[in-house]
N, C-alpha and C positions, 0 to 999 in steps of 0.2 A: 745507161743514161748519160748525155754529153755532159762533158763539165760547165758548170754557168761562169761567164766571164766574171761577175759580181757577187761576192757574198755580202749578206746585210748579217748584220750580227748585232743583234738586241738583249741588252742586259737589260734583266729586271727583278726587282725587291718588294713585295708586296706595293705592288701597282693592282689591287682590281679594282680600282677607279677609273684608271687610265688606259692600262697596257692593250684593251680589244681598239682605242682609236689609234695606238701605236702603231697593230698589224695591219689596221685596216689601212690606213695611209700607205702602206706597202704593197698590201694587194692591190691598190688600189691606179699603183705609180701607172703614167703612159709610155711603158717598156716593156718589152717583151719576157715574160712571165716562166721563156723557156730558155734566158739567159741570166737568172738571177736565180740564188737561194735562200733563204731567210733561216737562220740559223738562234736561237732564242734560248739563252744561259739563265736561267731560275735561280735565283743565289739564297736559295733556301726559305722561299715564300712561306707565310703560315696565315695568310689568308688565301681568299677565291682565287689567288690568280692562277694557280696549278689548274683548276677547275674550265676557269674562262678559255688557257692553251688550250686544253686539249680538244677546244671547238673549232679550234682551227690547223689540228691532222687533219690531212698529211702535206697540207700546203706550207707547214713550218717543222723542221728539226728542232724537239727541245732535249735540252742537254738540262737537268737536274741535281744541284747540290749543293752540300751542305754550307751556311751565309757566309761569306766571307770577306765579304766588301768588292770594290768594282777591280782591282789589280785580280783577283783571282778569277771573276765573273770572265775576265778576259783571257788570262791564261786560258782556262778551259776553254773559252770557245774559239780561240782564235786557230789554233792548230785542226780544228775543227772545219775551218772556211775551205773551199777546196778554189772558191774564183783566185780570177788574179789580180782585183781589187776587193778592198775590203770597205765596206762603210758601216759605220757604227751610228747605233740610234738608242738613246735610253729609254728605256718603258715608261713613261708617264711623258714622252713626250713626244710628235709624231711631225710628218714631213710635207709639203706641198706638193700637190702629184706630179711637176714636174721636177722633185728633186734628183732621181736616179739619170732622167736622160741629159741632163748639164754636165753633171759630172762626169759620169760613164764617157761623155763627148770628151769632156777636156781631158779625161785620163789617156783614152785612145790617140785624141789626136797629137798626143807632145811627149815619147816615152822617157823623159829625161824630167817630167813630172813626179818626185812620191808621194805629194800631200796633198790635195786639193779641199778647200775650207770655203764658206760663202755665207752671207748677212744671214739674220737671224729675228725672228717676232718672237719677244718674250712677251709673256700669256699671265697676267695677274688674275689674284683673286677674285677679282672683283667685274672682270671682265675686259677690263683696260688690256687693250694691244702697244704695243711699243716695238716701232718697225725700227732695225739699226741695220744698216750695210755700207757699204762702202760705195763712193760717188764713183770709182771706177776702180774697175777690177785689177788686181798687181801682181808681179810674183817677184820670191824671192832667195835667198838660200841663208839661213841662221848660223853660215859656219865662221861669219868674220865681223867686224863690229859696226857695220850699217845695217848687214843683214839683222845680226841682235837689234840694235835700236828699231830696226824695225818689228821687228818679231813679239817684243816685248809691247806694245801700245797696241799691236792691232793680232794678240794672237785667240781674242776674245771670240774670232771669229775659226777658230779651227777645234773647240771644244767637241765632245763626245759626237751629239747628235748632228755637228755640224761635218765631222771629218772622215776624208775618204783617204787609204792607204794603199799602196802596193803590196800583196802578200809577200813579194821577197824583200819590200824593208822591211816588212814587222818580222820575217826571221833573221834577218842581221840585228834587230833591235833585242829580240827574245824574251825572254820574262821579264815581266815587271815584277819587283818587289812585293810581295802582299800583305808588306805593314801598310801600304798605300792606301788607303780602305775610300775614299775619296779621291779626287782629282787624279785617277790612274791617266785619266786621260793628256792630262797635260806633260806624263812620262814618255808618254808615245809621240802626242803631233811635237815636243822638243827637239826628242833624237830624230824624228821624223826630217824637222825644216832642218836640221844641221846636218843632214848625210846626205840631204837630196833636197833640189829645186820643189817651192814650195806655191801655190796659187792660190788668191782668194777671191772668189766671184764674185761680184757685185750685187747678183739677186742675193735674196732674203729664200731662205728655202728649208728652213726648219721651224715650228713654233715648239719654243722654247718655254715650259709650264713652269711657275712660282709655285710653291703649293708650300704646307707647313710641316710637311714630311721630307722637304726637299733636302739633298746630302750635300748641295755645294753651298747655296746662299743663306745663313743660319740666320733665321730672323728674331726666331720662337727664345733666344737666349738661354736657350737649354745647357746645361754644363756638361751632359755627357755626350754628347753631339758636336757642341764645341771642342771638348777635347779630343774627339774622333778626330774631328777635322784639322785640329795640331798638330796630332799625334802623326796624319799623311802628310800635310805642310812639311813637319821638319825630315819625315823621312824622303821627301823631294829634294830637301836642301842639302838631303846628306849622301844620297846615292846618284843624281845628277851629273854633279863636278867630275863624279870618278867614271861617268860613262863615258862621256865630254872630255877627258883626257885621254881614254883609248882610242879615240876619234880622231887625237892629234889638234883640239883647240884649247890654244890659250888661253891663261890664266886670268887676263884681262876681260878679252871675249867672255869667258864662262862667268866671270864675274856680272858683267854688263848686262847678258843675258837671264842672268838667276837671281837680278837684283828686286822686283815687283814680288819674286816668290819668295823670297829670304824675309823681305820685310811685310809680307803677311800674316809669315811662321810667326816672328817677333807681336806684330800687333795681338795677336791670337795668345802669346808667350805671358804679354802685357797682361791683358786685359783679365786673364785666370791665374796667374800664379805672382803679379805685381813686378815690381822692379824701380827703376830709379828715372823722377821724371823728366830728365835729359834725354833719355831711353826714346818715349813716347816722341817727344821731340822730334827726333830724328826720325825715328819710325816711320810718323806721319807726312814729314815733310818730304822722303826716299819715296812713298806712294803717289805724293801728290805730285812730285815732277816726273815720275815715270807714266802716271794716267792723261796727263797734261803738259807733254814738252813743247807745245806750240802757246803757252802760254806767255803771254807779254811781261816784262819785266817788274812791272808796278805790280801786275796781279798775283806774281810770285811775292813780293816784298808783301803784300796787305795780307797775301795766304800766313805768310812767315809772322807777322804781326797777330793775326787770330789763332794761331797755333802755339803764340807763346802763353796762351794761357792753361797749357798743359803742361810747363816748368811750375805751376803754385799747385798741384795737386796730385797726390801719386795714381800710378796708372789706372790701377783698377776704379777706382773713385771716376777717374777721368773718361775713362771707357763706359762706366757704368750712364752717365750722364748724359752722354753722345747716346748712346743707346735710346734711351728715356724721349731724347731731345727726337732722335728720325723716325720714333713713333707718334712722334704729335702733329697731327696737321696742319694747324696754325702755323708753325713752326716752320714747317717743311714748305708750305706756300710764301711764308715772307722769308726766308732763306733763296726760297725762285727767285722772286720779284729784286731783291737787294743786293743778294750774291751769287747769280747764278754762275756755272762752271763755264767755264772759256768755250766757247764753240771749237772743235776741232775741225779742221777744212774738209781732212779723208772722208770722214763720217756721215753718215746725211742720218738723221731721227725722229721719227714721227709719232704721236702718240694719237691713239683712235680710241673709241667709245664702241662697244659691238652693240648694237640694238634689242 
């Protein structure tokens, strides 16, 4: 059998909700079916979805074992891929049929390419579409501190199901950690844009699912989920710096670069284990100029002015509150109307109603 230039490589965790629109979007792509492999890491399901795979042998390799979160999902399957690019897709979330042949095109045509990332349709509960990409396409390299500032504000676009990698950087990058049990992804497309020229397309070509079982955006407030999700936060923050120094970047740079993920870990730090409300303070403020550096000077000062009302109460109380508050609608529509977030120029965002 020739080797396929592309392997797709699908982790998934008790998706039988999802995981059959996952493959099917794959089988589905308009490319050539005898240049791609689909390669599918089961990270120890214990619902249908063992069941659901094995409807679709022998057009998919599944690799089977015990849960271990998404650094280990990858470990196994990665060494596993045998193309020369690799694109990653989470099971519970699936691709636009032309997502293989954009990429597969821009990976061929530029070999000085190792990441290629592109906009994204996050997929609510409720039906709501919310289309986000980029007004035009850019590239870049995370090894110096433009590249970081860039990196940092728009790397929302190189997540799991959005990013495609060269298999000979994911073996200069090697194992991931697998305390990482979440956001394995963002260990990869980091060392990914810092070793190699990095690209992000302007189409939208993943839709991205919210659901209340989801491992990255915790909405449900669950405390051992939350602390999952700390627990990978700080082990990013703490094996990152030291890959990043054998790479030869500075201190500054790696700083600049790991500052949105440092003060994540913290918010998260905050909000279950408490701390001192200076802490919060600063937290929030490091997020909010990292989410929004094109932000006008007044609406950083009025941000800075609403934010000091997290010095009169300690964090958790503070976090607890904030939580309460972005579950109320009322809330969240005159928060629209009176203070909505700066427009960002890169960005174009649409929100749609599916019928």
């Amino acid at each position: 059998m020739p080797t396929p230039y592309v392997s797709v490589l699908i982790d998934t965790f008790n998706h039988e909700r999802f995981i059959e629109q996952a493959i099917q979007s794959v089988l589905a792509q308009n490319f050539p079916a005898s240049d791609r492999e689909i390669v599918v890491v089961d990270d120890g399901s214990t619902d249908r979805t063992p069941e659901i795979l094995r409807k679709f042998e022998p057009h998919i390799r599944v690799l089977r074992k015990q849960n271990g979160g998404q650094a280990s999902a990858f470990n196994a399957g990665i060494p596993e891929c045998s193309g020369q690019i690799v694109t990653f897709l989470d099971g519970d979330d699936w691709w636009a049929p032309d997502k293989l042949k954009h990429v597969v095109a821009t990976m061929a045509g530029e070999r000085s390419l190792g990441l290629v990332g592109h906009g994204i349709i996050t997929v609510f509960e409720d039906g709501t579409q919310r289309v986000e990409n980029l007004r035009e396409g850019f590239t870049f390299q995370a090894n110096e501190m433009p590249g970081a500032l860039l990196f940092r504000c728009r790397c929302t676009f190189l997540g799991t199901s959005r990013m495609t990698i060269r298999r000979t950087l994911l073996q200069q990058i090697g194992k991931i950690p697998e305390q990482i049990h979440v956001q394995a992804d963002e260990y990869l497309y980091t060392l990914a844009a810092v070793r190699m020229l990095a690209r992000v397309l302007p189409e939208a070509l993943t839709f991205y699912r919210l659901h209340t079982d989801n491992g990255f955006i915790i909405s449900t407030g669950d405390p051992q989920k939350l602390r999952r999700k700390q627990k990978s936060l700080q082990a990013l923050v703490q094996t990152l710096p030291l890959r990043l120094a054998e790479f030869g970047m500075n201190s500054q740079v790696r700083d600049a670069l790991l500052a949105y993920t440092r003060a994540c870990a913290e918010q998260l730090r905050l909000s279950l284990e408490g701390g001192w409300p200076w802490e919060t303070f600063r937290t929030e403020k490091t997020l909010y100029q990292v989410e929004h550096p094109d932000a006008s000077l007044s609406y950083r000062l009025l941000k800075s002015l609403l934010l000091s009302a997290s010095l009169l109460v300690p964090p958790a109380s503070y976090y607890k509150v904030r939580q309460s508050l972005a579950q109320n609608r009322l809330y969240r529509r005159l928060r629209q109307r009176w203070l909505p977030f700066p427009v960002m120029p890169h960005i174009r965002s649409q929100e749609r109603k599916l019928p």
